[in-house]
N, C-alpha and C positions, 0 to 999 in steps of 0.2 A: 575378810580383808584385814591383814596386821598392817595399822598405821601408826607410827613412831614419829610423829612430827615434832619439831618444835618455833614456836612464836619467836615471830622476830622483832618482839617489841620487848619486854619488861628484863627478859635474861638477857639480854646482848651484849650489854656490858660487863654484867658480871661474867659470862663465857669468857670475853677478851680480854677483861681487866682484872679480873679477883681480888678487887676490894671490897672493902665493907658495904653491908647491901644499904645504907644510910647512904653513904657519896654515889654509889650507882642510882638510887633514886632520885639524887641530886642533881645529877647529870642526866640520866635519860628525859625527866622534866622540862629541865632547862631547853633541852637539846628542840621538843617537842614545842615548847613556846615560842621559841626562836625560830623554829625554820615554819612555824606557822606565821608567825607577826610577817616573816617576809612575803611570803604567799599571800596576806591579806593584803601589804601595799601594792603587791607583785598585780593581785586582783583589780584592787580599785586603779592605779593604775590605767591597766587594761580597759576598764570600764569606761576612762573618761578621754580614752582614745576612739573610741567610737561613735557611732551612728546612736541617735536617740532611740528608736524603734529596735536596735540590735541590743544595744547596750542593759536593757531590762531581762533580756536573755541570754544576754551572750556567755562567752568562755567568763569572763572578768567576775561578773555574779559568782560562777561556779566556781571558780578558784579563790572566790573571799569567803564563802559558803564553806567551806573544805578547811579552809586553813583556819577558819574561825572556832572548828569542831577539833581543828586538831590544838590550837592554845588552849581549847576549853579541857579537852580528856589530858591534857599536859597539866595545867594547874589541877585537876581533880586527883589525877596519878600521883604527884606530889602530895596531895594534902590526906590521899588513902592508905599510901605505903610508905611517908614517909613516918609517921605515929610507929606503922605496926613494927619498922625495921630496925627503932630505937633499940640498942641490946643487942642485935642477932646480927653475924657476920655471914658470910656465902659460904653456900654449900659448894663441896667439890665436885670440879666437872670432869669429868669423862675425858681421854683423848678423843675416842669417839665424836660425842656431842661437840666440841671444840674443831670438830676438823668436817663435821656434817654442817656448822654455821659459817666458819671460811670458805665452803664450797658454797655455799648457798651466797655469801654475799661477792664471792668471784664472779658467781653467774650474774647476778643480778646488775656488777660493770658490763660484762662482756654482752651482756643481751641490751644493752642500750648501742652499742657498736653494731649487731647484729639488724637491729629494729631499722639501719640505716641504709643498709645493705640489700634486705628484703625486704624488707614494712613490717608493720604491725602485727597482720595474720600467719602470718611464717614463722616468724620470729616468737610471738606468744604460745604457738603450741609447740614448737622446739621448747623454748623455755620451761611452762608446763611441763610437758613428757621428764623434762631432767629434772626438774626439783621433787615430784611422784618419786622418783627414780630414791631420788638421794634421801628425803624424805622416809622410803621405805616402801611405797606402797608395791605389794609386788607381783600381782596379776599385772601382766602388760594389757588386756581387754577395757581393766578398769582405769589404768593409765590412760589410755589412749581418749577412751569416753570421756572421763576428766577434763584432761587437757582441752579436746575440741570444743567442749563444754563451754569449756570459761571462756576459752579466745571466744565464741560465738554470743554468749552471752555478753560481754566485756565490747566485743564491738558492736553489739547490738542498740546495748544501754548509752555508752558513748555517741556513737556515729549516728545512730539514728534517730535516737532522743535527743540528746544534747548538741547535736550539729557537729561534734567536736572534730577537726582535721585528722584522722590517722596516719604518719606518715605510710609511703608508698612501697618506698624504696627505691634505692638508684638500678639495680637487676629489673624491677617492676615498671618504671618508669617511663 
């Protein structure tokens, strides 16, 4: 299996901006603190909207729990890469790579439209099969496995563990 992926955390900026990799560290950090710190109040929040007995499990825990890991790997990212990037500007991207990460983050709006429409499970292994796709992996067998993979794992872990709501979809409904 040739897999050609690429992370959609630490280069993403640099893909779309081509600045010095010192202000992309800058910013991806920032960006990673911030939409955590909201997620943490977004959480507690949540949490003090509830029932006492729910409230020790609920969504609210899980989403301060989340966003507390994501401010932490934000401050760490920062304090790991911003040292090593002192000196060193970005390397040049690819049209390629440049137009495999706008495809990826087109999908990733359109699949929240999608997830509306259908629900969760539909919508995830559509999404799945196309990022395999675009991503490169190119047995359709090991695409498909993939994909059903994750949706099934993904609603497993969530919905059945975590109680968490999936939507349904208004077609499903």
């Amino acid at each position: 299996m040739e897999f050609q992926g690429l992370a959609l955390g630490a280069p993403f900026c640099r893909l779309l901006m081509g600045k010095s990799v010192k202000r992309t560290v800058l910013i991806e950090s920032t960006l990673f603190v911030v939409i955590g710190a909201v997620g943490m109040v977004e959480g507690l929040r949540l949490s003090m909207q509830l029932t006492d007995l729910y409230r020790m499990l609920g969504p609210g825990v899980y989403i301060f729990v989340l966003s507390l890991a994501l401010v932490t790997l934000g401050a760490v990212h920062l304090i790991v890469n911003y040292r090593e990037s002192l000196g060193v500007e970005s390397m040049p991207v690819s049209r390629n790579e440049r137009m495999r990460m706008v495809s990826i983050v087109v999908l990733l709006c359109a699949n929240i439209f999608v997830i509306e429409l259908v629900g969760y499970l539909v919508a995830s292994i559509i999404f799945f099969l196309v990022v395999f796709r675009i991503l490169e992996v190119k047995s359709w067998r090991i695409n498909i496995v993939l994909s059903l993979s994750l949706a099934a794992v993904y609603y497993v872990i969530f919905v059945q563990y975590f109680s968490v709501i999936f939507p349904q979809g208004m077609l499903f409904s």
